[in-house]
C-alpha positions, 0 to 999 in steps of 0.5 A: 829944576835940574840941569836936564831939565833946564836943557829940555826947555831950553832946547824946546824953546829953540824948536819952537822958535825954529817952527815959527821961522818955518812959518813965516817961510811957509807963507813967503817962499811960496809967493816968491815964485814967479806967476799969478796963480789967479792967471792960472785959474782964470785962463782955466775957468775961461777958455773957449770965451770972448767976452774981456769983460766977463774973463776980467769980472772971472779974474777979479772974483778969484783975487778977491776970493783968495785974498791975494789983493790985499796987502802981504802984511794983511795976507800974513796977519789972516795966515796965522790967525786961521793956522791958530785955529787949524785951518790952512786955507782954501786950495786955489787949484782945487777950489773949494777944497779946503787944504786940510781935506786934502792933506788928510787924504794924502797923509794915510797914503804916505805913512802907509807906503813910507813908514813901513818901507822904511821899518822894513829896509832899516831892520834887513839892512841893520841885520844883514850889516850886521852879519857882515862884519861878524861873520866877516868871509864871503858874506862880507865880501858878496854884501857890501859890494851890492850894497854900496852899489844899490845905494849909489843908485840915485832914488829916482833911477831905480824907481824909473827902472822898477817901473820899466821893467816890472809895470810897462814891460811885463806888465806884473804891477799897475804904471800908477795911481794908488789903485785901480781908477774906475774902483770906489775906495772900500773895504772890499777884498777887490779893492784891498788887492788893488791898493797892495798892487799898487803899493808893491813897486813904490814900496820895494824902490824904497826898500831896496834903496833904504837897506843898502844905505843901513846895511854899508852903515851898520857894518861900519860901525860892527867893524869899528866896535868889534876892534874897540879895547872893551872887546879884545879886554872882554874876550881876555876875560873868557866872556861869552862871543854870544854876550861880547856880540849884545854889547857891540851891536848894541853900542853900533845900533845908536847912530843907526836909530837916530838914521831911522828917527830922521828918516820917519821925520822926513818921510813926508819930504823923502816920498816927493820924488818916489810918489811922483814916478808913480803918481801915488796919492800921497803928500809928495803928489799934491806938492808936486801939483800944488808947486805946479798951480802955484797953490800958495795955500797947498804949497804952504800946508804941505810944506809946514807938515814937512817942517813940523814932521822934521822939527818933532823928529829931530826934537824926539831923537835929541830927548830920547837920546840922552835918556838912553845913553847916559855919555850923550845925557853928561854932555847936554847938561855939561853943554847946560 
């Protein structure tokens, strides 16, 4: 077995240990919030009675029913053996749905607003970045100024604000939901233009924000490659500006595609606040409704898709990494 070999199992043992941390905080941070979720639920199930009796037998059914009067230990042991077998648990809010069903219907929502938000907003900003620093001018000067300032707009402010102007007051896009509520989801031409409508505002938000981040970033390391010793030697040489230009964007994009492996691996987390504004239906609504319920079995799922999707990206870019760039592989098998 090869050095690099060795460190791929080594660092993989570490993620794995990592993920099996997460799961045991997956389990306990949600309890550690204050509150019975069975009180929640009960009170639900029992309003407008009198009968103590019958709200108690109600409480006691649901405790039982949850499993949540039996020893942490035990709750812990029955956690993992039903996460061996993929199962996640029953959602105490939406009782009986099982937690699998539910994020399997968000999880379509999400990728399908972030993931192409994302793309989208890196490869405008990496370009426009890009020209910025080559071309230098006015250009520069009218770019970065209106990057830096989109990007230090707080994510939620501009969600707010597109939604306050476009959706409330002139009335161009729905205020929430992921479409038109009183339409069955189908593969209708009228349900298609409901979802796009929808999707439009959540989608610029985090477009907009995502090209300022890239754009101020990949300008940074334009400016800092065009004035390194390889390029003023290569243009003494009488190399092409057109070849000189592959290397140093090339030499510039790797910082920038790890920034684009992080934000795909934290999509699911990064969606919280934007799918919150505008109530989309995606993984950041339900954590939102399940922290809310006190849904330890909710929380838990979403939370560990969370971990898992960040610990798989992290994982992926470290591999990837050395592989593409032979300095970064000398170090990890020197690090070995």
């Amino acid at each position: 077995m090869n050095a690099y070999s060795k460190y791929f199992l080594r660092k993989f043992g570490w993620y794995l240990l990592t993920l099996v941390i997460a799961v045991s905080l997956n389990f306990m941070l949600p309890r550690m919030i204050k509150g019975n979720p069975v009180s929640v639920i009960a009170s639900q199930m029992t309003q407008g009675m009198t009968d103590s009796d019958t709200i108690k037998k109600v409480y006691e059914t649901f405790t039982k029913e949850f499993g949540i009067d039996k020893p942490l230990l035990t709750q812990y042991g029955i956690y993992l053996k039903n996460l061996l077998t993929g199962n996640l648990g029953t959602s105490f809010g939406l009782y009986p749905k099982k937690v699998n069903d539910i994020l399997a219907s968000a999880v379509p929502w999400t990728l399908g607003l972030q993931l192409p938000a994302i793309l989208t907003g890196w490869i405008l900003g990496n370009v426009l970045g890009a020209v910025a620093a080559y071309k230098r001018g006015v250009f520069d000067k009218a770019l970065f100024p209106v990057a830096l300032f989109i990007n230090s707009i707080p994510f939620f402010t501009l969600a707010i604000i597109m939604l306050y102007l476009f959706a409330l007051n002139l009335k161009w896009f729905p205020l929430h939901g992921g479409y038109d509520f009183q339409m069955i989801p189908s593969l209708s031409l009228d349900f298609i233009w409901s979802v796009i409508r929808h999707h439009t505002l959540p989608y610029l938000s985090i477009v907009l924000v995502t090209i300022g981040g890239q754009a101020i970033g990949m300008r940074e390391m334009s400016i800092y490659e065009l004035n390194a010793d390889y390029v003023l030697y290569s243009k003494l040489l009488g190399i092409r500006d057109s070849k000189i230009a592959q290397y140093v964007f090339k030499n510039a994009m790797l910082p920038q595609i790890t920034g684009l492996a992080l934000s795909i691996g934290t999509m699911v987390g990064g969606s919280l606040i934007c799918e919150i504004v505008f109530s989309y239906p995606g993984i950041g609504t339900w954590l939102f409704t399940a922290i809310r319920q006190l849904d330890y079995p909710l929380i838990s799922g979403c939370t560990l898709l969370i971990a898992f999707s960040v610990l798989l990206a992290n994982f992926t870019i470290e591999i990837v990494y050395g592989l593409v760039d032979p300095r970064i592989k000398a170090a990890q098998m020197e690090e070995q």
